[in-house]
C-alpha positions in Angstrom: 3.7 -7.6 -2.9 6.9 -5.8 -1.2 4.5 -3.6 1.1 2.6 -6.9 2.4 6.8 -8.4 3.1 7.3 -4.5 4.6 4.5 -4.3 6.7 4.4 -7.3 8.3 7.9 -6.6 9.3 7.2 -3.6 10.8 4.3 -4.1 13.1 3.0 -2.2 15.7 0.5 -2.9 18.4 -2.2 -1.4 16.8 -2.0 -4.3 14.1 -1.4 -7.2 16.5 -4.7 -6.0 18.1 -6.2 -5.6 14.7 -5.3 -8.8 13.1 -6.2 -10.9 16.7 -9.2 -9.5 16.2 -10.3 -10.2 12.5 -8.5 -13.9 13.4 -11.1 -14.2 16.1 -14.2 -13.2 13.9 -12.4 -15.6 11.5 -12.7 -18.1 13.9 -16.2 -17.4 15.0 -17.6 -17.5 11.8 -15.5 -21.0 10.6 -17.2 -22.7 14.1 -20.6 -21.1 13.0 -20.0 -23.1 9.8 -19.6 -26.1 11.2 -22.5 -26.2 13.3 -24.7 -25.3 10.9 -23.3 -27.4 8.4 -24.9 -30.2 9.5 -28.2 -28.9 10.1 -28.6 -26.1 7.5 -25.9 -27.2 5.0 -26.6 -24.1 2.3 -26.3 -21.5 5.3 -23.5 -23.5 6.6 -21.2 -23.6 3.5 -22.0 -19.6 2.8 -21.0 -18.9 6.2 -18.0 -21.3 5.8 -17.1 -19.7 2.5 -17.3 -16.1 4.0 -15.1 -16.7 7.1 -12.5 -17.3 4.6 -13.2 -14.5 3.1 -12.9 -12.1 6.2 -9.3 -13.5 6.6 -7.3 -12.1 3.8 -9.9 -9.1 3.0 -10.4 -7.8 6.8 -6.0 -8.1 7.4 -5.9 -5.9 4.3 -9.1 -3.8 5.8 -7.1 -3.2 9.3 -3.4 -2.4 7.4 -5.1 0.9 5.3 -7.6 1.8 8.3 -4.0 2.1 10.2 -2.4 3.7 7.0 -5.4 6.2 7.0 -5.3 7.3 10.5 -2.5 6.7 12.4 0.5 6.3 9.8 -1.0 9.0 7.5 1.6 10.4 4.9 1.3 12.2 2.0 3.7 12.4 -1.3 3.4 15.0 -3.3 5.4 15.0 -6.6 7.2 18.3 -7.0 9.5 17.9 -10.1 9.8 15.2 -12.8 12.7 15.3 -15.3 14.3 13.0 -17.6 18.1 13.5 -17.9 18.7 14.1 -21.7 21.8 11.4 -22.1 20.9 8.8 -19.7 18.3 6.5 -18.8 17.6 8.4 -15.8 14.7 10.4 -14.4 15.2 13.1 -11.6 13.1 13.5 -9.0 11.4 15.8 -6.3 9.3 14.9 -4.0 7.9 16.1 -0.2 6.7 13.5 2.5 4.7 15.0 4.7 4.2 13.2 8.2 0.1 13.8 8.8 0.1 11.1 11.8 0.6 11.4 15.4 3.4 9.7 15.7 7.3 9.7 14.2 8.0 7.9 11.3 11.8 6.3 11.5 11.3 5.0 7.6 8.9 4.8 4.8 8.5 2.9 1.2 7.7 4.9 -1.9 6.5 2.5 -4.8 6.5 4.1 -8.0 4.8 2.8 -11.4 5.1 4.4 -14.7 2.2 3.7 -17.0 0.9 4.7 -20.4 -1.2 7.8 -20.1 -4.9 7.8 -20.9 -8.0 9.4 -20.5 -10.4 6.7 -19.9 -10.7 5.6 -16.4 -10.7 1.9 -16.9 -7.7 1.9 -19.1 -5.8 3.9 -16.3 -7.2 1.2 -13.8 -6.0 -1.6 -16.4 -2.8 0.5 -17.0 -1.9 0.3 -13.5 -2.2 -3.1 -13.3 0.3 -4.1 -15.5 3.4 -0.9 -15.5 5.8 -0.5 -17.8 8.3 -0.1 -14.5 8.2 -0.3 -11.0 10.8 1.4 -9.1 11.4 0.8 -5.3 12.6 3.5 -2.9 13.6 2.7 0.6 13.5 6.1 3.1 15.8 5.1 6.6 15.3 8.6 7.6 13.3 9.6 10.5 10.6 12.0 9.8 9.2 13.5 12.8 5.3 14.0 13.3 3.9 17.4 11.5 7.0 18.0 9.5 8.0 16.9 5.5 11.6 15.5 4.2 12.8 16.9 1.0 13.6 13.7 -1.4 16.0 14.3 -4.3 16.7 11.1 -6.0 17.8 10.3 -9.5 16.1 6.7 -10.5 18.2 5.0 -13.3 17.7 2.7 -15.7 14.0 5.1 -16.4 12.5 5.3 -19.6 10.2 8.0 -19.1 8.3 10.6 -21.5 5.5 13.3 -21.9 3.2 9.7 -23.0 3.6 8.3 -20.1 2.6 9.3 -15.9 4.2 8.4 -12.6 2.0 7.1 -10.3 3.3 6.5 -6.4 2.3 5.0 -3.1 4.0 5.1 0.2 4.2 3.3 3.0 5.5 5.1 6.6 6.4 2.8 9.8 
């Protein structure tokens, strides 16, 4: 939910044009509905319950096509250590910049969840963490380059059972 608040605050026109343009297929599809409402009333209630439908799913399409191609980043998980006499948990990390453009900040989620082998427990794991930690970058990373991140997270209870999973978000 904090990456929807975070990328609608940062914006670019890429998204504008993106999200006018599901809004007007939105449209489109909710007058289509109406017309045929009246004369086809099945076809016109499908059509009416899919225009809703492109809203929410074809905003979230047009934020990871963007995320894919023109704010790709990568994070790559270099070290993971929990400090003996704390609750903490050191870690490395490299963001790589793969875009064309300069990132001025980025927002690394990370989850910890029980490990399994089974694919659907994984899915269901992730779901439903143990802990979610937050990690705001206000560091400009240029395009083609990486940014070293060394940060100790605190208040981590983290062991060989469990696995850190992470998603980030560059603007």
């Amino acid at each position: 939910m904090e990456f929807l608040k975070l990328y609608f605050q940062n914006l670019s026109l890429y998204d504008y044009i993106g999200i006018a343009i599901v809004s007007m297929v939105f449209l489109l599809l909710f007058i289509l509905s109406l017309i045929l409402l009246f004369k086809k009333p099945f076809v016109g209630f499908l059509i009416f319950i899919l225009s809703f439908l492109v809203l929410p799913l074809g905003i979230f399409g047009v934020k990871e096509f963007l995320n894919q191609t023109l704010r790709k980043s990568e994070f790559i998980i270099k070290k993971i250590k929990p400090l003996h006499f704390s609750n903490s948990l050191l870690l490395e990390a490299k963001i790589k910049n793969l875009s064309k453009i300069n990132f001025n900040q980025c927002f690394i989620e990370l989850k910890i969840i029980k490990k399994s082998n089974s694919k659907l427990k994984n899915f269901l794991f992730e779901l439903k963490p143990l802990q979610t930690k937050m990690i705001y970058l206000y560091k400009p990373i240029s395009k083609n380059s990486s940014y070293t991140l060394k940060k100790i997270l605190d208040n981590v209870l983290y062991s060989n059972s469990k696995k850190l999973i992470s998603k980030i978000a560059c603007y």
